[in-house]
N, C-alpha and C positions, 0 to 999 in steps of 0.2 A: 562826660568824657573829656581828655585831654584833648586840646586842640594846637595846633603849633601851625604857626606861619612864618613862613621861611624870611629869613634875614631881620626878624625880631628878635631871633636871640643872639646877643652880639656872640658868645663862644661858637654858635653854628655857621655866624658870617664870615668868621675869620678861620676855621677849620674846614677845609673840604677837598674831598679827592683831588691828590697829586697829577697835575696836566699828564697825558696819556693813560691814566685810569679809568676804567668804570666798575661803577657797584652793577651787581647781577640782582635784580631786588626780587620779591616772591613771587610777584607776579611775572616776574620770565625765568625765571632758575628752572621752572613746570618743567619748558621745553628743554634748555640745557642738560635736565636729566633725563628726559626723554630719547635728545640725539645720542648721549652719552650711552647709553643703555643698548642703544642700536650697535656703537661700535663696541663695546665691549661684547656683548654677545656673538657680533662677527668675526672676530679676534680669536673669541673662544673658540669659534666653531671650526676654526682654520689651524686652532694649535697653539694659541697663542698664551701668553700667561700674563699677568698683571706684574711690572715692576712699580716699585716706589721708590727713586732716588732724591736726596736733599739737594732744597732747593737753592743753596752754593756751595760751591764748591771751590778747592786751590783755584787761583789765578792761573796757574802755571797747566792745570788742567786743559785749560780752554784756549791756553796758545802753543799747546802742541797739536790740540787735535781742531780747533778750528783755523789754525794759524795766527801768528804773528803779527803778520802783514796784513791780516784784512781788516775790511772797517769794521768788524764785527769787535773784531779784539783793540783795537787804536783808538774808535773812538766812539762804539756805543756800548760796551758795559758797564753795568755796575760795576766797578770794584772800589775796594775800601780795607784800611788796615784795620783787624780787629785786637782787641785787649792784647792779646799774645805779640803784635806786630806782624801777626801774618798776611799777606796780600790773598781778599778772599775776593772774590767773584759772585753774581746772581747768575746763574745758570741765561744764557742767550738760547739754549737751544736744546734738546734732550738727548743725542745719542754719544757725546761725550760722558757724561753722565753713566749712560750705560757699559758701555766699554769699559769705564773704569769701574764697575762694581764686575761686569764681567769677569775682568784680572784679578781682582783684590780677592773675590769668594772662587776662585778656580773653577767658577758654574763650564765650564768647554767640558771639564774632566764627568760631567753628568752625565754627557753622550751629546751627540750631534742630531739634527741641530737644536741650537737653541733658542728660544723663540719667544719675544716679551711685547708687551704694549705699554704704554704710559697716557695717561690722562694728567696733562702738566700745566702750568704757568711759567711763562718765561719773560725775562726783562731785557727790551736793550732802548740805550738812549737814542733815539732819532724821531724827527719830524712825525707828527701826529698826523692823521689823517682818517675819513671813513677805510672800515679795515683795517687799516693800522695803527697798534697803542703802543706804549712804552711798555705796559704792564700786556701780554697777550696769552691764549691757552692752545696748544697743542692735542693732537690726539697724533700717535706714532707707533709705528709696529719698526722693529728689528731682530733680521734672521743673523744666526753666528754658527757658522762650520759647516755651510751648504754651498758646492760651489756651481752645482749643474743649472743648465736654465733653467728646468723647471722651478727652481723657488724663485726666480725675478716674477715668472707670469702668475704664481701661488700670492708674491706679495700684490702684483697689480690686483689680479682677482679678488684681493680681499679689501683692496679702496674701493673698487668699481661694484664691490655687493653693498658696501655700504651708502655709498651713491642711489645702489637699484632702490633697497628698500626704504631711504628715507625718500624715494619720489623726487630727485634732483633731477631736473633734465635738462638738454643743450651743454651738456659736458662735452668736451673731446679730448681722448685720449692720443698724447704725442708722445713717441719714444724715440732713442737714438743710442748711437751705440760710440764711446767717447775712448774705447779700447784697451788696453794694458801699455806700460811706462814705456815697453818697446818698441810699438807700432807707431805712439802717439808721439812719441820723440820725432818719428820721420814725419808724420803729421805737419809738428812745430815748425820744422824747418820750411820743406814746402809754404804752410801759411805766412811765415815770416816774411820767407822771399816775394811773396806775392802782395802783402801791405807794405814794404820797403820803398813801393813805387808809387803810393799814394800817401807815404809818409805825413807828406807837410799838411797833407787835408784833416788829419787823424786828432779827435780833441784830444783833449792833454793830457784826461785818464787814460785812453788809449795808448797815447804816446808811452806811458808809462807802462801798461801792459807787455807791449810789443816785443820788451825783451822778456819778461819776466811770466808770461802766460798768456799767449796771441791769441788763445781760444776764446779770452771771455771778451777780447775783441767782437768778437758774434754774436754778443751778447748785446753791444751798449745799444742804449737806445736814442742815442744822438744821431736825428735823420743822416747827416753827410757820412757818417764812419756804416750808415745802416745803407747806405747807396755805394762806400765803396766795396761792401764785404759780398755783395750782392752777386756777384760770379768769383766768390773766393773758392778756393778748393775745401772739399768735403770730406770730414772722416770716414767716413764710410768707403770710400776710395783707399785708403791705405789699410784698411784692417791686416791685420796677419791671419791666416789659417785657420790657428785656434777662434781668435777674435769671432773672426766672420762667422764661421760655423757656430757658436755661441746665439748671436743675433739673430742666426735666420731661426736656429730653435726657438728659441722666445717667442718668434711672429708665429713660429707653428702651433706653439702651445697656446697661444693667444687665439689664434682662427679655431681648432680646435674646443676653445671656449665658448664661442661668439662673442667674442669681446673685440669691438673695432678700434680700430689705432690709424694714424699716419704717421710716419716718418719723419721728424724734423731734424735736419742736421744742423739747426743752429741750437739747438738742445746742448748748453756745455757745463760745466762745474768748475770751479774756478780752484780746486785743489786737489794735487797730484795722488793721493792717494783712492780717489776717487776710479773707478774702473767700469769699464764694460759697458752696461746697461742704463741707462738714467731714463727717467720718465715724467709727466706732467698732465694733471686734469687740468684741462682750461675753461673756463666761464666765459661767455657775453655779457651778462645779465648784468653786473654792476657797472656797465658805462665805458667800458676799455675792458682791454684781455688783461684776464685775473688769473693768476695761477692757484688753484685750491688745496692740489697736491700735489709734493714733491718728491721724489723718489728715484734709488736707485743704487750702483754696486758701490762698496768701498771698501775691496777687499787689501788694503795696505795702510788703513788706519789702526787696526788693533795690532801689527806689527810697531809701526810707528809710535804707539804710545806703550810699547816695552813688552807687548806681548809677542808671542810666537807667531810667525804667518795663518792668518784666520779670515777665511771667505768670509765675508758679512755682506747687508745689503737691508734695508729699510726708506721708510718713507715719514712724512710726520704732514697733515693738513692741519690749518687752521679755522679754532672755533669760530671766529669772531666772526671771518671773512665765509666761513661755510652756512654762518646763520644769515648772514645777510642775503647771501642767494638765494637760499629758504625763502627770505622775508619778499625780495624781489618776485620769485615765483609765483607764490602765494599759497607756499604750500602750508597746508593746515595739518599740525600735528595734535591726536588727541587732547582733550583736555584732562587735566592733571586731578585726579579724585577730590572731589568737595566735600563739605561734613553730611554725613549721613543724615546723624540724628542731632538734632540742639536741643537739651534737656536744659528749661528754664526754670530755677527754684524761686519760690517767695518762701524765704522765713530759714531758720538759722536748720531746724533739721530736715526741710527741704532739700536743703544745702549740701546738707552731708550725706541725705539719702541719694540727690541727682547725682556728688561724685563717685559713688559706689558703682551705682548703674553705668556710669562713665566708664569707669577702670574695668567692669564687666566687658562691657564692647571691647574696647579696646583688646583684652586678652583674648576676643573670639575676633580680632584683626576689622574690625569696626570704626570706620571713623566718626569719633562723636566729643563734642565739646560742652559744657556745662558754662554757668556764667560763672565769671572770677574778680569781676570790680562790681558790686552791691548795686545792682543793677535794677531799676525798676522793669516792671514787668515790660512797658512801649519800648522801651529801650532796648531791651533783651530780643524780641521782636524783630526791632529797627538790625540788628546786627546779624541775629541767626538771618535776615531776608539776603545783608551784605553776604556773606558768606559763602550767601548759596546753597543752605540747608536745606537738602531734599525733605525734609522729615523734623518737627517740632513738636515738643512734651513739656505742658505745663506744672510744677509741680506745685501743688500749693497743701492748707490746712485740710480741705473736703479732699484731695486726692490720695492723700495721707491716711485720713479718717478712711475713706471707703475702700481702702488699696487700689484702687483703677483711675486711669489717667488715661484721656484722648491724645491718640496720635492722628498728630494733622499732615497732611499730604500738602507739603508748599507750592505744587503747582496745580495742584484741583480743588484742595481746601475742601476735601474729604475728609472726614474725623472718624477714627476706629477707636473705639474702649480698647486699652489692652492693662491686664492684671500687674500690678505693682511687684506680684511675692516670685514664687520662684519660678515660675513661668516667663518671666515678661520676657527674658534673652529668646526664646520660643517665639512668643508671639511680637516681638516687634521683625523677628527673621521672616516668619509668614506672612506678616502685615507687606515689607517690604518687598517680597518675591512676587506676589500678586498683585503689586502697582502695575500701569501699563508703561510708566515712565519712569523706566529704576532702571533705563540703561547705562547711569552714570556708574550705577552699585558696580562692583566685581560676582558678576554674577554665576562666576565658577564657584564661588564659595559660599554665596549665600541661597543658592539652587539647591545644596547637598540634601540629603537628607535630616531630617529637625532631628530624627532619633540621637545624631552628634551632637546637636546643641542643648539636649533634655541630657545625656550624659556629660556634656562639656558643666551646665548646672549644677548637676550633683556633685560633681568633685571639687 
């Protein structure tokens, strides 16, 4: 067998993932497609539909709809001029992405609403840290043409299922209501006048905020500007009419659920298209308050980026940071299907009889592997045991000769004859459903009746 030690080969010392990367390697991808699987099927089940958007896009994309001004756009994306001279971008984030295929393929004129998920990767340049990469993956749902509450509590409710059934616990749910461009103006003012008089205590992102967005003042996390905001006035005190009435639905459709929440009014979004409803799953489990999910309305983005006035509203959590609370937990997600059967050949028409029987399985959804490096028989052995082979078949010259070959049971070391000719897909199904330890098998399929697998044979 090949053997490789690491920093022996000079090409693998001096090539290796780019700082803020990681590889997903086999042995953890299992569960990656496992949580994956969880929110897809949630998504589905709530209405939702799978988008696939490229993964850059114009530059000019992501500085209308995530701004200009923010660090997002100044000084953590990729951007880079490609052959044409165009200024292209790595996508930071997924719902720009959408919006803009929204407009381009006229999907609104399909009917209302419209409803997508995304399973992405996203790039921005900033400090590395557990939970966060430069290179990271998203999961995100986005509604388009819904403007009533009930789709803010339909979006919450479909993060918080997916929360239930992967078994995440000590979550809390915080909402807040950051209002429409009319109420939040009077908002501004109020807030302004009220950090005016603690000015000179205010760090100097702050300071900088103050004119230009006092809300995400509520936000910094610099203790002195978090002691002076500490009896600052609340959105929720100026909502308008509409506004308010909007919020308190939400909490109704939310109780309604039994889906629990608190209030936070330091809950803010740092761009003006942004409206109404905003929300957050928060963690203990990694060591400090972790935000897992983030979500909520921004029904003046798809006007903003050249479309027509369009209720929208979505969320997007992260893989990285959602796996780790997992890992914290300790929550145990199945294990990922191992080889069934490992059919070992000796000798050249062994060889080509064990990959027959191989490609057999497989078309009756079998997991089973044959050797493929001239493998002595220990050997073969040695690796069907790594693998984790429920089930081992030696093929040799007398199993050939006699047509029947023992199948061994790798955790009892049981040995059953089963016929070589047209039977065997038959009897290694039977052999297998009558173990008492084939709970690893998919036992919906190999439970059926043999009569499909004596017809699956014949044809």
């Amino acid at each position: 067998e090949f053997m490789y030690q690491q920093g022996e080969n000079h090409m693998a010392a001096n090539i290796q993932a780019p700082k803020g990367t990681k590889d997903i390697l086999p042995k953890n991808s299992g569960t990656w497609q496992l949580v994956e699987d969880v929110m897809r099927d949630e998504a589905s089940i709530h209405g939702f539909e799978e988008i696939r958007t490229p993964v850059f896009e114009r530059t000019e994309l992501f500085e209308r709809s995530v701004g200009d001004t923010t660090d997002v756009v100044q000084k953590e994306m990729y951007t880079f001029l490609d052959k044409g001279n165009r200024s292209i971008s790595l996508r930071p984030e997924g719902t720009a992405g959408v919006v803009r295929a929204l407009l381009e393929h006229a999907l609104i004129n399909e009917g209302v609403p419209q409803k997508f998920y995304y399973l992405i990767s996203c790039y921005r340049y900033e400090n590395t840290q557990e939970g966060r990469q430069r290179e990271f993956h998203q999961f995100g749902c986005e509604a388009f043409g819904a403007a009533a509450p009930v789709a803010d509590a339909e979006l919450i409710a479909l993060a918080h299922g997916i929360f239930e059934r992967l078994g995440i616990r000590n979550l809390s749910l915080e909402i807040n209501s950051i209002g429409c461009p009319e109420c939040r103006a009077k908002y501004h003012a109020a807030l302004k006048a009220f950090l005016e008089a603690s000015k000179s205590e205010l760090c100097d992102t702050c300071l900088e905020r103050l004119d230009k967005n006092p809300m995400r003042i509520l936000d910094c996390k610099t203790p002195s500007c978090g002691e002076i905001t500490q009896n600052a006035p609340v959105m929720k005190d100026y909502l308008c009419h509409e506004c308010a009435e909007h919020f308190t639905a939400v909490q109704e459709y939310l109780d309604a659920a039994e889906i629990e929440y608190t209030v936070n009014p330091r809950i803010v979004r740092g761009l003006d298209y942004y409206t109404r409803t905003v929300f957050e799953f928060i963690s203990n489990d990694l060591g400090a308050q972790s935000t897992v999910c983030g979500g909520g309305r921004y029904d003046g983005l798809v006007k903003q980026m050249g479309g027509a006035q369009t209720p929208a509203l979505g969320f997007a959590m992260g893989m990285e940071r959602l796996l780790l609370i997992m890992q914290a937990q300790g929550i145990q997600l199945p294990e990922p299907p191992v080889c069934e059967l490992y059919i070992a050949p000796l000798g050249k028409q062994a060889q080509i009889k064990a990959f027959a029987f191989t490609n057999m399985l497989h078309q009756a959804s079998i997991k089973a592997e044959c050797d493929m490096c001239d493998r002595s028989l220990k050997a073969q052995m040695k690796y069907a045991d790594k693998i984790g082979a429920l089930f081992t078949l030696v093929l040799g010259d007398d199993e050939l000769k006699h047509n029947q070959a023992e199948l061994k049971n790798m955790k009892t070391g049981e040995k059953t004859s089963i016929s070589l000719g047209d039977t065997f897909l038959t009897e290694f199904v039977a052999a297998a459903t009558q173990a008492e330890d084939m709970m690893a098998l998919n036992m919906d399929e190999l439970s059926v009746d043999l009569e499909s697998f004596k017809q699956f044979e014949k044809e």
